[in-house]
C-alpha positions as CSV (number, residue, x, y, z in Angstrom):
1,X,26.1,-7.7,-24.4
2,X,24.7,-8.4,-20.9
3,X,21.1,-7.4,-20.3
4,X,22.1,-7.0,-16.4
5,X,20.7,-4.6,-14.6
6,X,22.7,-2.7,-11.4
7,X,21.0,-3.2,-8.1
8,X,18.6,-1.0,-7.3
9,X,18.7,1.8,-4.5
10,X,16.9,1.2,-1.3
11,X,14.3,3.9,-2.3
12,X,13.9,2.4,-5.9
13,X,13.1,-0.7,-4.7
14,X,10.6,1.1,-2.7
15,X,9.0,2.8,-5.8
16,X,8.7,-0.3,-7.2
17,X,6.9,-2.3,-4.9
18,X,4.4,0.9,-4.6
19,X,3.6,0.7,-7.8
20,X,3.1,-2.9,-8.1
21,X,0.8,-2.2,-5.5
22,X,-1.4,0.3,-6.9
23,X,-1.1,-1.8,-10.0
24,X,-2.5,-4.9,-7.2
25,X,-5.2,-2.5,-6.0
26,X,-6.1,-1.2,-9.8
27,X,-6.7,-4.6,-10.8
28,X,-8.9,-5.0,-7.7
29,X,-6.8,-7.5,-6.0
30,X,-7.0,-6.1,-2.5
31,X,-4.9,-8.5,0.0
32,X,-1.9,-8.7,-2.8
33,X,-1.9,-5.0,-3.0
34,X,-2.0,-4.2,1.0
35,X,0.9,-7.0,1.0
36,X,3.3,-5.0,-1.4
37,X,2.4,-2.0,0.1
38,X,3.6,-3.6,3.6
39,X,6.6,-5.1,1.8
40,X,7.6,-1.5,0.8
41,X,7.3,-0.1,4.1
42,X,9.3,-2.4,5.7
43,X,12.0,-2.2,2.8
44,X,11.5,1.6,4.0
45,X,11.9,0.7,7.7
46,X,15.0,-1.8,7.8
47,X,17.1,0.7,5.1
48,X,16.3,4.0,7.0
49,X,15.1,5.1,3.7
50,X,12.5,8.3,4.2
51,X,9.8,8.3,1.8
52,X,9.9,10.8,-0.8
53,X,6.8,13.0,-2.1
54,X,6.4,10.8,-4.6
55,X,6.3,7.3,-2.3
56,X,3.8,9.7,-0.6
57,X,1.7,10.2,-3.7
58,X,1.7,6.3,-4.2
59,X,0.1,5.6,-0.8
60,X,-2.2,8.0,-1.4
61,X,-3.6,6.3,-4.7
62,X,-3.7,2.9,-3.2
63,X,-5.6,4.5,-0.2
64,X,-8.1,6.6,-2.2
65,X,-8.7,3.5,-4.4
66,X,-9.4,0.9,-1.2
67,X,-11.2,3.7,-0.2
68,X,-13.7,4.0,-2.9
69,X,-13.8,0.4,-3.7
70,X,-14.1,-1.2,0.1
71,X,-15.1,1.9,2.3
72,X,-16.4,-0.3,5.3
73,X,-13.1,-2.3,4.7
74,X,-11.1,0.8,5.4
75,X,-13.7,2.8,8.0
76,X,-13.3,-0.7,10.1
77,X,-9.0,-0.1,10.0
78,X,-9.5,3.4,11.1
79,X,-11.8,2.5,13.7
80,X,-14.3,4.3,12.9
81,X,-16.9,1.4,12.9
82,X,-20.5,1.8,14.6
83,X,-21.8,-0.3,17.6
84,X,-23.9,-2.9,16.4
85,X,-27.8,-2.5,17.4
86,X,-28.5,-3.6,21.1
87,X,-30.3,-6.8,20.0
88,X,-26.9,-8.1,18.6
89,X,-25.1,-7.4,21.3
């Protein structure tokens, strides 16, 4: 009996690597997290997969959760970072 598995779909694989991600970003290791997450995407982006609700739902964890655990980490992405105080300039 072969323990084989089929391939899986393009939008498995996807799944997949989002949830190794949040489980990255769960287990507080940031830059291994953000690097499955990117891995996904592109899996997304070369396959023409759309993501689903539930790819959607995934992101959303893994943001929330760099979010809460590195918000000046995140702010600093979006931009949304302060000028620094005149004398550091």
């Amino acid at each position: 009996m072969s323990d084989e598995r089929p391939p899986l779909s393009p939008t498995e694989k996807i799944r997949d690597q989002l949830r190794e991600a949040l489980a990255a970003v769960n287990g507080l290791e940031l830059e291994h997290s953000f690097g499955k997450l990117l891995d996904a995407l592109h899996e997304a982006a070369v396959n023409g997969v759309q993501l689903t609700e539930a790819h959607n739902q995934i992101i959303g964890l893994i943001r929330r959760r760099v979010e809460t655990t590195w918000p000046e980490t995140v702010f600093g992405y979006r931009g949304e970072l302060e000028a620094p105080p005149d004398d550091e300039v």
